[in-house]
N, C-alpha and C positions, 0 to 999 in steps of 0.2 A: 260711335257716331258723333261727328262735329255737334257743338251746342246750336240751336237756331241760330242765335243771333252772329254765331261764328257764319253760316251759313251766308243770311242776310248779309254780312259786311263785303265774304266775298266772290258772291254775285254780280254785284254792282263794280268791281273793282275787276274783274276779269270780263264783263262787258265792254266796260269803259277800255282796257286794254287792247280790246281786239278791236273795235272802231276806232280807237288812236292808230291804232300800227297799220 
């Protein structure tokens, strides 16, 4: 299993990706 904060980082970073594109 990824570390939380692996998690946390991306979350926000594949959110962000799919409302840019």
């Amino acid at each position: 299993m990824k570390s939380f904060k692996a998690l946390l980082k991306d979350l926000p970073a594949v959110r962000g990706s799919a409302s840019v594109g």
